[in-house]
ZADO-1210 file (C-alpha; in nm, 4 decimals, padded with zeros to 6 digits):
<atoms>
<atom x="10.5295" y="12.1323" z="06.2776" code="UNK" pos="1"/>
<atom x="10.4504" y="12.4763" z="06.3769" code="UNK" pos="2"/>
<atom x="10.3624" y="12.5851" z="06.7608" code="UNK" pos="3"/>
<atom x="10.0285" y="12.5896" z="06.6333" code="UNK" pos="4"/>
<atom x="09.9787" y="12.3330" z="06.4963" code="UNK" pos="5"/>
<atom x="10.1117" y="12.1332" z="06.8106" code="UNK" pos="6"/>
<atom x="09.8847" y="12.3263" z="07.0687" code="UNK" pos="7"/>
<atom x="09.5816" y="12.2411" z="06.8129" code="UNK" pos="8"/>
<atom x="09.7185" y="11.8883" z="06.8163" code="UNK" pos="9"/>
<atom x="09.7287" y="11.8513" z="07.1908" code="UNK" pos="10"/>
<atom x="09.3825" y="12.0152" z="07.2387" code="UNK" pos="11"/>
<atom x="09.2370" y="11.7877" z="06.9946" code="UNK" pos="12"/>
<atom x="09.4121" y="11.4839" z="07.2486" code="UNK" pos="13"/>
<atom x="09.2829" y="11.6110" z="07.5573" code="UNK" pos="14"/>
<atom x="08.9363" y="11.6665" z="07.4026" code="UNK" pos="15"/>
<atom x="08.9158" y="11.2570" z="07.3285" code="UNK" pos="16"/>
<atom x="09.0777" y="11.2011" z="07.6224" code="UNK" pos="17"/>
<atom x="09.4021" y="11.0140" z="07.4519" code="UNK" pos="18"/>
<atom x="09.7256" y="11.0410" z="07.6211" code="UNK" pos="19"/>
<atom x="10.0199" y="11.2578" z="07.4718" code="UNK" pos="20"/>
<atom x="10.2146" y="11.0009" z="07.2828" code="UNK" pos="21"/>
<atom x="10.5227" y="11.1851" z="07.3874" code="UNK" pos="22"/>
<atom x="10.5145" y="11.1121" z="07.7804" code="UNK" pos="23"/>
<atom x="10.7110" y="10.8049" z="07.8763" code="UNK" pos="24"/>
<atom x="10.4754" y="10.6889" z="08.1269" code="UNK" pos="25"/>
<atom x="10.0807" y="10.6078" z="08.1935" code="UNK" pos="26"/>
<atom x="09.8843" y="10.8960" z="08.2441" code="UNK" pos="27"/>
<atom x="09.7593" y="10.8274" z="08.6607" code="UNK" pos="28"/>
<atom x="09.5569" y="11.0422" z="08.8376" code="UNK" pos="29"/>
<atom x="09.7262" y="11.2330" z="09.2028" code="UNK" pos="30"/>
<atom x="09.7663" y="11.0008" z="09.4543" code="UNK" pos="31"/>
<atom x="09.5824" y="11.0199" z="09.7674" code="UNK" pos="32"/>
<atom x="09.7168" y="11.0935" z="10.0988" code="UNK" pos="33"/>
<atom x="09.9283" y="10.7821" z="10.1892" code="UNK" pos="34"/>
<atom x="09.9350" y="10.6184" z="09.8655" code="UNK" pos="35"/>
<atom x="10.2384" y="10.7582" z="09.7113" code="UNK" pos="36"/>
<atom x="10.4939" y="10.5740" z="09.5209" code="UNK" pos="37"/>
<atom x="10.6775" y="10.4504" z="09.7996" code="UNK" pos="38"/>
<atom x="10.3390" y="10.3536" z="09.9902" code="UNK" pos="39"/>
<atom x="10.3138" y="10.0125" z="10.1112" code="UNK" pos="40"/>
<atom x="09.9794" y="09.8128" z="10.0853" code="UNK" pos="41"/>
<atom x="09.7900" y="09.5862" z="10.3455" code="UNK" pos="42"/>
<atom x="09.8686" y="09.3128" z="10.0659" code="UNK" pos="43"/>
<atom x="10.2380" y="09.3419" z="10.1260" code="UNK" pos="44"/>
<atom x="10.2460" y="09.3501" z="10.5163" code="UNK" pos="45"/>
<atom x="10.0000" y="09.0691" z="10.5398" code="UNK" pos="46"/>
<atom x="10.2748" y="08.8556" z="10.2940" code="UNK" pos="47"/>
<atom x="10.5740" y="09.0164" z="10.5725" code="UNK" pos="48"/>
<atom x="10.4101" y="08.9092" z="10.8552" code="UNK" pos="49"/>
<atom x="10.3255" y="08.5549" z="10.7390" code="UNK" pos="50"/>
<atom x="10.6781" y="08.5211" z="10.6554" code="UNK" pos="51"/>
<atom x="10.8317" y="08.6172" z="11.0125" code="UNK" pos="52"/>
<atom x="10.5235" y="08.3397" z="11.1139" code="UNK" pos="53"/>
<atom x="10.6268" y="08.0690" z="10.8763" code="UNK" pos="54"/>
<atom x="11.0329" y="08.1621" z="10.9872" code="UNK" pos="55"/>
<atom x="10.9793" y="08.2007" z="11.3164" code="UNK" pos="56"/>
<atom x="10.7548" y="07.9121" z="11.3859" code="UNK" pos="57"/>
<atom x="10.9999" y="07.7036" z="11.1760" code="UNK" pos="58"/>
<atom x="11.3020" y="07.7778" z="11.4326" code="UNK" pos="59"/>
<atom x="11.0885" y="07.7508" z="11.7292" code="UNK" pos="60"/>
<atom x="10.9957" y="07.3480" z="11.6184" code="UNK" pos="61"/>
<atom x="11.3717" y="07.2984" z="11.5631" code="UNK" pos="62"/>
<atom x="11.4728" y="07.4798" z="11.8805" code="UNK" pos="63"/>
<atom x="11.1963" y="07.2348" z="12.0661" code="UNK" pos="64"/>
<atom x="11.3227" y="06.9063" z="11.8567" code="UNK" pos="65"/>
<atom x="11.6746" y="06.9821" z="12.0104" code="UNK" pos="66"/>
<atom x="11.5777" y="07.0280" z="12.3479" code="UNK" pos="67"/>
<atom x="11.3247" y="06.7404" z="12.3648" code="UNK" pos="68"/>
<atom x="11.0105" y="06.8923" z="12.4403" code="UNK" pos="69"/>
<atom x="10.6400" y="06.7469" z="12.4098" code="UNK" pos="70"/>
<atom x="10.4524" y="06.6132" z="12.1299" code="UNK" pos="71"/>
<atom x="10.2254" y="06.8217" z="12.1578" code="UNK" pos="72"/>
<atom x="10.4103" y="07.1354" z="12.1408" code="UNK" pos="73"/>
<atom x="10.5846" y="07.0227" z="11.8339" code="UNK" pos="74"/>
<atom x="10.2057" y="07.0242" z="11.7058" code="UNK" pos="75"/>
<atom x="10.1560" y="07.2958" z="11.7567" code="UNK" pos="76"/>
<atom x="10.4294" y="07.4517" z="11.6174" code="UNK" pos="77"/>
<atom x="10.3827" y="07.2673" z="11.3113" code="UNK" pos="78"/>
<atom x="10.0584" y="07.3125" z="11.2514" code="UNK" pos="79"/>
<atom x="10.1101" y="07.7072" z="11.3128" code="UNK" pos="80"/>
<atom x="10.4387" y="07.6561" z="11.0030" code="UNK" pos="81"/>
<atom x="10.1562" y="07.4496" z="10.7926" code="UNK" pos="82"/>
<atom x="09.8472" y="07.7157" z="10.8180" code="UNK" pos="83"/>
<atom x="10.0858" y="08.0606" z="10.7707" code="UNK" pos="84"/>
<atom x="10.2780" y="07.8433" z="10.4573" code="UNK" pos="85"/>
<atom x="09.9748" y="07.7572" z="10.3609" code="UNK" pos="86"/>
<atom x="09.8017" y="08.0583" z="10.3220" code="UNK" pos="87"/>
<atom x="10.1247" y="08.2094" z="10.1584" code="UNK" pos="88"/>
<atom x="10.0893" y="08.0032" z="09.8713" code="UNK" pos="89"/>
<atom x="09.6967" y="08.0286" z="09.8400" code="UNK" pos="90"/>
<atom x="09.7478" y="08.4220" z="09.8347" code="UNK" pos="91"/>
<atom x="09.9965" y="08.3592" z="09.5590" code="UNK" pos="92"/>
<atom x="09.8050" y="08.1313" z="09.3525" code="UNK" pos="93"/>
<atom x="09.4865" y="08.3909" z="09.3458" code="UNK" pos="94"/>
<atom x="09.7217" y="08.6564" z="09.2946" code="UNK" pos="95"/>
<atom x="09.8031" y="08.5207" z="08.9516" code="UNK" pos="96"/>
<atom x="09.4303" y="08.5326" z="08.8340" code="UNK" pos="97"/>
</atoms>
């Protein structure tokens, strides 16, 4: 194939809008300010934080087990464990869809 015929090929791509079958990735438009590769999204803090909740609330109901504390704080603790677990595996589940 000649240079010409190349350049007439990839003008004829870009004028229906296909993609050049030679680039190894997805064609994606520039990324805005903030939402580079590396960027992190609200989606994936949320997930962090209700991690450190479900961890952290976890060790604090042992921690108050051991040292014979209250009903009631080991409640609260575990309902605090059951509502961030909770909503862990709801986010998952409508994730899939």
């Amino acid at each position: 194939m000649t240079y010409q015929d190349h350049r007439k090929q990839q003008e004829h791509q870009e004028y229906r809008g296909d993609e050049d079958p030679y680039r190894l990735g997805t064609h994606q438009a520039a990324p805005a300010p903030g939402d580079g590769p590396g960027a992190v999204s609200r989606g994936d803090v949320l997930r962090t934080l209700l991690w450190a909740v479900v961890v952290l609330s976890a060790v604090a109901n042992m921690a108050l087990s051991f040292a014979g504390a209250a009903t009631p704080l080991h409640l609260a603790t575990g309902v605090v464990t059951v509502l961030a677990a909770g909503t862990l595996v709801v986010r998952a589940l409508r994730g899939r869809r």
